[in-house]
VMD Tcl script that draws the C-alpha trace (Angstrom):
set ca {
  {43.49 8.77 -11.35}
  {46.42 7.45 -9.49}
  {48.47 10.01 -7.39}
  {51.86 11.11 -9.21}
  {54.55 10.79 -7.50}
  {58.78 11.49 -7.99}
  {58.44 7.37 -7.23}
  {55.42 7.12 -9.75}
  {57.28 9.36 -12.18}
  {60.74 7.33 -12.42}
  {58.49 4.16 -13.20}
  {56.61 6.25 -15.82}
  {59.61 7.47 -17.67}
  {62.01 3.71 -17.29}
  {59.01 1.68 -18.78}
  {58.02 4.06 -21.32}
  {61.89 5.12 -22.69}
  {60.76 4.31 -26.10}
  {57.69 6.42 -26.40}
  {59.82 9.18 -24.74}
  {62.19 8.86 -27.48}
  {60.12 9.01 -29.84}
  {57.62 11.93 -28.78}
  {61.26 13.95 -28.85}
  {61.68 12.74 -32.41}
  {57.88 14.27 -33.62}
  {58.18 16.93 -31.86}
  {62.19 17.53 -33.46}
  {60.65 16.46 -37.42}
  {57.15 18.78 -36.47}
  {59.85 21.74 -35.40}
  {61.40 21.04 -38.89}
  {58.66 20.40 -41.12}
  {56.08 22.46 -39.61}
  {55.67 24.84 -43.08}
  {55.43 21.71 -45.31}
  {53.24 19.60 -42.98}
  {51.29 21.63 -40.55}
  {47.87 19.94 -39.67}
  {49.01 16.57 -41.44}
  {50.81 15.79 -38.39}
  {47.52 15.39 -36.32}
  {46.93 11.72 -36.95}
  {50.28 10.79 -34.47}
  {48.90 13.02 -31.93}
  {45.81 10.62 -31.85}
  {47.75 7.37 -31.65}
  {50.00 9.17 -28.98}
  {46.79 9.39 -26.78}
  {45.16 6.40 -27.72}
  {48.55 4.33 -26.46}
  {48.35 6.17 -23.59}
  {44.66 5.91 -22.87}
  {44.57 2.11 -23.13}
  {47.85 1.09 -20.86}
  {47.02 4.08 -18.06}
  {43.18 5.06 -18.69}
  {40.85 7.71 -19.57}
  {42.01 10.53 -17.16}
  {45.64 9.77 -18.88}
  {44.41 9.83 -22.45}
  {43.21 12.70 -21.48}
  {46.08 14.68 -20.17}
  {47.80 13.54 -23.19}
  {45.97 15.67 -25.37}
  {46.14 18.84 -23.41}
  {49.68 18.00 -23.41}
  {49.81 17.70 -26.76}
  {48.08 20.89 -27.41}
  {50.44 23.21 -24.82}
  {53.71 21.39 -26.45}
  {53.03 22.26 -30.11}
  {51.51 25.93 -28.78}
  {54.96 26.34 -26.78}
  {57.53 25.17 -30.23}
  {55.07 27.16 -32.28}
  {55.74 30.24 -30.13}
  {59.18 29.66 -29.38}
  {59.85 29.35 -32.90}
  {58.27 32.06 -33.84}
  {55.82 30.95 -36.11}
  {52.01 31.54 -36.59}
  {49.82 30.50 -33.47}
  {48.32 27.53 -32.79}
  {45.18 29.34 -32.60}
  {45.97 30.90 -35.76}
  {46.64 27.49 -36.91}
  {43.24 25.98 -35.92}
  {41.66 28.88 -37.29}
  {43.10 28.11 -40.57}
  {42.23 24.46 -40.46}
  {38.75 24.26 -38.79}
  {39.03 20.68 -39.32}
  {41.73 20.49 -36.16}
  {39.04 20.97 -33.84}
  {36.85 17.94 -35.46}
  {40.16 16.27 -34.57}
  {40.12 17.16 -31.14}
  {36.73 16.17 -30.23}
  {37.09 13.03 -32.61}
  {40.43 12.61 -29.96}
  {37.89 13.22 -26.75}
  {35.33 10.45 -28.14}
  {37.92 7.75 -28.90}
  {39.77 8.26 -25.47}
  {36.00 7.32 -23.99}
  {35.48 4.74 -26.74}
  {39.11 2.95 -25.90}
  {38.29 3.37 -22.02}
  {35.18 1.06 -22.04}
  {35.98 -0.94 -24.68}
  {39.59 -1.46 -22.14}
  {36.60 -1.98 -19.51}
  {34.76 -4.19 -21.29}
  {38.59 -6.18 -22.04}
  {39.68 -6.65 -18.81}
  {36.03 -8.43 -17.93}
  {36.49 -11.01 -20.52}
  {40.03 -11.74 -19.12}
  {38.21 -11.97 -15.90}
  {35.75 -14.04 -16.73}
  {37.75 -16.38 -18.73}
  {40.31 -16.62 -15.92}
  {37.30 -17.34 -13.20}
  {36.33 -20.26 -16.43}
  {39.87 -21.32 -15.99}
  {39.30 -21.60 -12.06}
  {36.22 -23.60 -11.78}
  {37.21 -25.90 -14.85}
  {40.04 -26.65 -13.05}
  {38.41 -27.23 -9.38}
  {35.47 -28.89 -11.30}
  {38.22 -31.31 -12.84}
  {39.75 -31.92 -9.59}
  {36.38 -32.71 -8.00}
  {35.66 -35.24 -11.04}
  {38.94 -36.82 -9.85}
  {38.32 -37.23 -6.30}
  {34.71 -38.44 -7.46}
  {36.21 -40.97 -9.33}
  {38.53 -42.11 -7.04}
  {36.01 -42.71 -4.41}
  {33.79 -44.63 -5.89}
  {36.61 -46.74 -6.79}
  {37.88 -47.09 -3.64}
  {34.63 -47.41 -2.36}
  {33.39 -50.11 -5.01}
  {36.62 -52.17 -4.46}
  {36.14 -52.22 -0.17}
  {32.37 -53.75 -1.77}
  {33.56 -55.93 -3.79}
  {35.79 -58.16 -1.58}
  {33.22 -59.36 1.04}
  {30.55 -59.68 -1.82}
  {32.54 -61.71 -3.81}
  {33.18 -63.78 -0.16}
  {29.04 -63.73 -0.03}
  {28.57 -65.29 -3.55}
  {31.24 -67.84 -2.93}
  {29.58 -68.99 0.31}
  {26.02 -69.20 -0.82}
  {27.22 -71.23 -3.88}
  {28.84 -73.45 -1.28}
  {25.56 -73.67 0.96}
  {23.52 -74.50 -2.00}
  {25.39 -77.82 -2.82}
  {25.06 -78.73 0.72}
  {22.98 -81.96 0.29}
  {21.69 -81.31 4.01}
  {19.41 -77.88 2.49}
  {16.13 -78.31 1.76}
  {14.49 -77.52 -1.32}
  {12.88 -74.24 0.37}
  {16.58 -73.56 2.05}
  {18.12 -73.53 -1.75}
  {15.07 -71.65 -3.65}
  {15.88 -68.34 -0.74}
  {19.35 -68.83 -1.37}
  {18.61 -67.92 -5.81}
  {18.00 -64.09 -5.36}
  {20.78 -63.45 -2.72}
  {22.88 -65.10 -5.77}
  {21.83 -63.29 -8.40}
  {21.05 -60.13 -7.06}
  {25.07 -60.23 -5.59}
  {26.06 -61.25 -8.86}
  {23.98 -58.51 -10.33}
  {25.45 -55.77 -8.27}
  {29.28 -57.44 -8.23}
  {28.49 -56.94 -12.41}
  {27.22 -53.35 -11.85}
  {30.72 -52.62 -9.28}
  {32.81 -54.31 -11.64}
  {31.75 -51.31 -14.11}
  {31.66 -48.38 -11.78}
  {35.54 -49.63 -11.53}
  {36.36 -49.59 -14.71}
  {34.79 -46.85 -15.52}
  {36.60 -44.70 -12.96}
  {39.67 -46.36 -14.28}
  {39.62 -44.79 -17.91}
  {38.38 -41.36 -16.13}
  {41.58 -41.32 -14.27}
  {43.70 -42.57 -17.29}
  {44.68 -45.92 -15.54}
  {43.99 -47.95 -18.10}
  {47.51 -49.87 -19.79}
  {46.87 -50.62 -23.30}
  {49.15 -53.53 -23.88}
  {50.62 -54.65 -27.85}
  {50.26 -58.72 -27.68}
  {50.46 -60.85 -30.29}
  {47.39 -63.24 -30.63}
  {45.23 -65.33 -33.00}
  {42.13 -63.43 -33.74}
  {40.17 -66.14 -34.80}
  {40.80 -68.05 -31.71}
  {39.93 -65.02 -28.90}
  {36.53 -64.41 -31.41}
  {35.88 -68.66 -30.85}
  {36.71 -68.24 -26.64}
  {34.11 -64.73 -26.83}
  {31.32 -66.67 -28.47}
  {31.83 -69.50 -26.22}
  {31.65 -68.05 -23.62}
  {28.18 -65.67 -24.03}
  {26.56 -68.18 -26.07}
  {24.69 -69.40 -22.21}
  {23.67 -66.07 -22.14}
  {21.78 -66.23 -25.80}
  {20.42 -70.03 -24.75}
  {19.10 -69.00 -21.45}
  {16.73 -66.27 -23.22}
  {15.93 -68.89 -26.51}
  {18.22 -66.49 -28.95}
  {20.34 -67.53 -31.88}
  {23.90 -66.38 -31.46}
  {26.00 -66.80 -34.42}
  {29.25 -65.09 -35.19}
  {31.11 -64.60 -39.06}
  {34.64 -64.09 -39.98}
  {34.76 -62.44 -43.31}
  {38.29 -62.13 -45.02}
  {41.79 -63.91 -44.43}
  {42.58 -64.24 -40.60}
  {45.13 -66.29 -41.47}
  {47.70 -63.76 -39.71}
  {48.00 -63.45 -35.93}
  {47.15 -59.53 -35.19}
  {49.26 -57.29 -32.49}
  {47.11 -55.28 -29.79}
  {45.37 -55.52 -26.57}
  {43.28 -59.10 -26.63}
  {42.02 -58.25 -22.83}
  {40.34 -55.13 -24.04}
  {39.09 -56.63 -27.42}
  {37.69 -58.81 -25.55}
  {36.13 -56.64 -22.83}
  {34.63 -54.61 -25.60}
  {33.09 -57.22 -27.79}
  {31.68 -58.46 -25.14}
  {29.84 -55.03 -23.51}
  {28.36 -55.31 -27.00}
  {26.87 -58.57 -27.43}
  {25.65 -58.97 -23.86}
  {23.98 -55.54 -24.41}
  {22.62 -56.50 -27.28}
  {21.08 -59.76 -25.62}
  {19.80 -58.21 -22.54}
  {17.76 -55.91 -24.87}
  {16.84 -58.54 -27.46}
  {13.43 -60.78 -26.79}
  {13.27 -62.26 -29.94}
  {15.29 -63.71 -32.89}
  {19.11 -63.90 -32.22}
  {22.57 -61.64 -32.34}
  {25.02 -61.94 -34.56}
  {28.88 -60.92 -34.46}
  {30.73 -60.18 -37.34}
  {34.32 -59.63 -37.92}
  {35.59 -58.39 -41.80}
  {39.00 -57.30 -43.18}
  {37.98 -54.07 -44.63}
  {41.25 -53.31 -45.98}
  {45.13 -53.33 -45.11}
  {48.57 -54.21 -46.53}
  {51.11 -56.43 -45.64}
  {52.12 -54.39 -42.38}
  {48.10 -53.40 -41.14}
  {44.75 -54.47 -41.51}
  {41.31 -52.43 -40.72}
  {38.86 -54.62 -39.08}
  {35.35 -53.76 -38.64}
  {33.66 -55.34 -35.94}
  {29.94 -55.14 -35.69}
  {27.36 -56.53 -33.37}
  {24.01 -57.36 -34.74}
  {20.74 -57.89 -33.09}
  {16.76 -58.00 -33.90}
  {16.20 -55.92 -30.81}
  {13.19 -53.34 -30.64}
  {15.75 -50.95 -32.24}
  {16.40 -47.09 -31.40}
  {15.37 -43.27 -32.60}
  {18.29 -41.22 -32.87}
  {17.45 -39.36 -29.61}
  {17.71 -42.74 -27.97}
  {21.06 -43.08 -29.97}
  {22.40 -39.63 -28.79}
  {22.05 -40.82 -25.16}
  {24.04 -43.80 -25.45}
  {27.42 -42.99 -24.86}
  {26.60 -40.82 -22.13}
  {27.75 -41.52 -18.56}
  {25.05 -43.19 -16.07}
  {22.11 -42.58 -18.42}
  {19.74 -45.33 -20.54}
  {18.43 -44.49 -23.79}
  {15.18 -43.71 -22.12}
  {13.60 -43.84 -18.64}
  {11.36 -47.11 -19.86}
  {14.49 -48.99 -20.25}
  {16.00 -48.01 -17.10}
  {12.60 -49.11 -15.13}
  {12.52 -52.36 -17.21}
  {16.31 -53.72 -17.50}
  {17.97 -51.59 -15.09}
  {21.86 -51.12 -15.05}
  {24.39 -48.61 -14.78}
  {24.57 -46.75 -18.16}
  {28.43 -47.44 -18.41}
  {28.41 -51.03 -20.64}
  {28.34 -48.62 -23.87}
  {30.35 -45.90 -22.48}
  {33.17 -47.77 -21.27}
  {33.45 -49.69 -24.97}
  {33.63 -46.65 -26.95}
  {35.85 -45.49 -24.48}
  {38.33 -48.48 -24.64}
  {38.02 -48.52 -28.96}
  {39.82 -45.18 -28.92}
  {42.34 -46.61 -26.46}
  {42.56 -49.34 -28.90}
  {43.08 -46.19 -31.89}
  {39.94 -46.57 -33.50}
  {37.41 -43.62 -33.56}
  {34.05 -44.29 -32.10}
  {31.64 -47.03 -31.73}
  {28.90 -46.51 -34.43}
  {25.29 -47.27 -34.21}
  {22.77 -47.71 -37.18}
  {18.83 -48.77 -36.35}
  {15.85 -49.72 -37.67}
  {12.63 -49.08 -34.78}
  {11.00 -52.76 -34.33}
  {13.45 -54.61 -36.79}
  {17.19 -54.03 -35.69}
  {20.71 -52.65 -34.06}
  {23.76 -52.76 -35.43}
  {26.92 -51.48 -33.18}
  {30.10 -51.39 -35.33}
  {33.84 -50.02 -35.02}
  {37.01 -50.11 -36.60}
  {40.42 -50.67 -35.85}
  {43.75 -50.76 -37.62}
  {45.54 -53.28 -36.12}
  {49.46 -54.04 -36.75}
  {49.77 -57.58 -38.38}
  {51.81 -60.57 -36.49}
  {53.16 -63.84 -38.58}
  {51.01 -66.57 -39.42}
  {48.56 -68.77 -37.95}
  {50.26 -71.67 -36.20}
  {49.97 -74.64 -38.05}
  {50.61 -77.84 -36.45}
  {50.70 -81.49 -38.11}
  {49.02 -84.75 -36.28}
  {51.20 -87.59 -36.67}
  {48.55 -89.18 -39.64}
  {49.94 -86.43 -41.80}
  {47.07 -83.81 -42.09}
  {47.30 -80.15 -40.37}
  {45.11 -78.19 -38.46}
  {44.69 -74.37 -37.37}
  {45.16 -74.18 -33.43}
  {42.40 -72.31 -32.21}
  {40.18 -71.96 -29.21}
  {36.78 -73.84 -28.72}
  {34.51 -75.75 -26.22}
  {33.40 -79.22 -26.04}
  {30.74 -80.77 -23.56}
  {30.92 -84.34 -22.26}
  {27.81 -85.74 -21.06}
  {30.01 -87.79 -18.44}
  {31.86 -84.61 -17.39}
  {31.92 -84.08 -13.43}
  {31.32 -80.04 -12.91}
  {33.37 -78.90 -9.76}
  {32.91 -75.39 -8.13}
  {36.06 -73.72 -7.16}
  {35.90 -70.71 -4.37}
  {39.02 -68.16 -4.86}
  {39.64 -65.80 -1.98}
  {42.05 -62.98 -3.05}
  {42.59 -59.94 -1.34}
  {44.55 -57.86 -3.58}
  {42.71 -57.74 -6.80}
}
mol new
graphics top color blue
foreach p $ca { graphics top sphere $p radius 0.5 }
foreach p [lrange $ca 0 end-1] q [lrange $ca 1 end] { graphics top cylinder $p $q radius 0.2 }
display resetview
């Protein structure tokens, strides 16, 4: 019990004016009533000390009853009216209320106890959330920082072996050791590329841009560009547009992209047979939106729904055999759900089938743009401009080394 002091005692009485006030107003209406009410009055006597007992303690709650008691002995004597003892002795039930009063001031004290732990526990929860937060960040920013000082000089290494390999003055054993350094620096300049942009959405550094663009035409460039992928491992790659694209669409083409493409070259790396498919469908919309579903299908091995659970999970594979047989980073996934609720949508879905297939699907409601540019040829007839890709069989291919030090 804290040591009362004249100091103590000011405090006591400025912060607690009210209660003052209106202990002198009881004790006033218990002077007045006392005849009519007598023992009724006992029930503000208990919230008196349980107010007390929870902002100052036990030991207070305490002292509030026996100062209870000696102020309604004192009026009752000063009065002139019967006893308090008299009083208690007429109403046996008073000293139930007593020792009821005794047993809640220890009740409120450790329930108070048990309070102010919670507050302290949740405030220490508050602390290390925070600190564990501000760890994630410097985490994050590291392994940007360091993946970006990698990335330079490998990119520098992959340029120069490409150059050494067309050197026509190699010989065939010269160009076969220079393969794995390419691959394997392509394979880790891939696996950088997504530590980066990964630790990019962590941060919240990612600009999600509103451009207007022909979907039809960025679908056309996506497939074009994977379809070596599919070919090099003897898949089919085929994609759909289902509904009127006849509208240009407003959003973030760079990140469509990025995402749709996560998707299908997941999907290849894990498929041995058969072929992937993309799909793109006007679910609904008006004349202002449209919801497009977007779904990725392949004839993969397929997955069990723990496998499924583990997907979208940072830096972990759907199981330990696919991390020992296709290797990678576990961020692919992660980082395209991530950017399809940058893009507004909700989540990328996943529906399987063990040994048959995968299907990885989202939605978006995108804003609509004006029409498909039409041009005219000078014969009269009209085409659609969109994206594709021709081969010539008397095109000359040319290698092009870019050094850039601020990307």
């Amino acid at each position: 019990m804290p040591i009362l002091t004249v100091s103590n005692a000011k405090n006591l009485i400025t912060k607690n004016t009210a209660l003052i006030f209106i202990l002198t107003l009881y004790f006033l209406v218990f002077h007045i009533t006392f005849e009519r009410l007598e023992h009724n009055l006992m029930p503000i006597t208990i919230l008196f000390t349980t107010y007390v007992t929870w902002l100052y303690g036990r030991a207070y709650g305490l002292a509030g009853i026996a100062f209870f008691t000696a102020a309604h002995a004192l009026i009752l004597y000063c009065t002139h009216k019967p006893s308090l003892l008299s009083l208690f002795d007429k109403y046996p039930i008073l000293y139930f209320g007593v020792f009821t009063q005794i047993i809640l001031i220890f009740l409120i004290d450790y329930f108070k106890h048990i309070y102010n732990q919670l507050i302290e526990i949740k405030n220490q929860l508050e602390t290390a959330n925070t600190r564990a937060e501000e760890a994630n960040k410097i985490k994050n920013a590291f392994m940007a920082d360091l993946s970006h000082e990698i990335r330079n000089p490998l990119c520098s290494i992959i340029g120069y072996a490409e150059l050494m390999k067309d050197d026509d003055e190699l010989s065939e054993q010269q160009r076969y050791m220079l393969d794995p350094i390419i691959s394997n620096s392509q394979h880790l300049l891939m696996l950088i590329n997504k530590v980066l942009d990964f630790s990019k959405i962590e941060n919240e550094n990612v600009d999600i841009e509103n451009i207007e663009f022909d979907l039809s035409a960025l679908i056309a460039e996506i497939c074009s560009s994977i379809r070596f992928l599919s070919s090099k491992k003897g898949l089919e790659f085929n994609h759909k547009l289902i509904g009127n694209f006849n509208n240009m669409i407003i959003s973030d083409p760079l990140r469509l992209r990025q995402i749709l493409i996560n998707l299908i070259s997941n999907s290849i790396k894990f498929t041995a047979t058969g072929g992937v498919t993309l799909e793109c469908e006007i679910n609904s919309g008006g004349n202002n939106y449209s919801n497009i579903i977007f779904r990725v299908i392949d004839t993969g091995p397929g997955l069990s729904e723990d496998e499924i659970n583990k997907l979208f999970k940072p830096y972990k594979q759907a199981s330990s055999q696919t991390e020992r047989n296709y290797g990678g980073t576990g961020l692919g996934l992660v980082i395209a759900d991530r950017l399809v609720r940058l893009l507004g949508g909700a989540s990328i879905k996943v529906e399987s089938v063990k040994n048959s297939r995968t299907v990885f699907y989202f939605e978006l409601k995108i804003k609509n743009g004006k029409p498909v540019e039409i041009k005219k040829q000078p014969n009269g007839k009209t085409f659609v401009k969109k994206s594709f890709h021709t081969e010539d069989k008397n095109e000359k291919h040319f290698k092009i080394l870019v050094a850039e030090d601020n990307i």
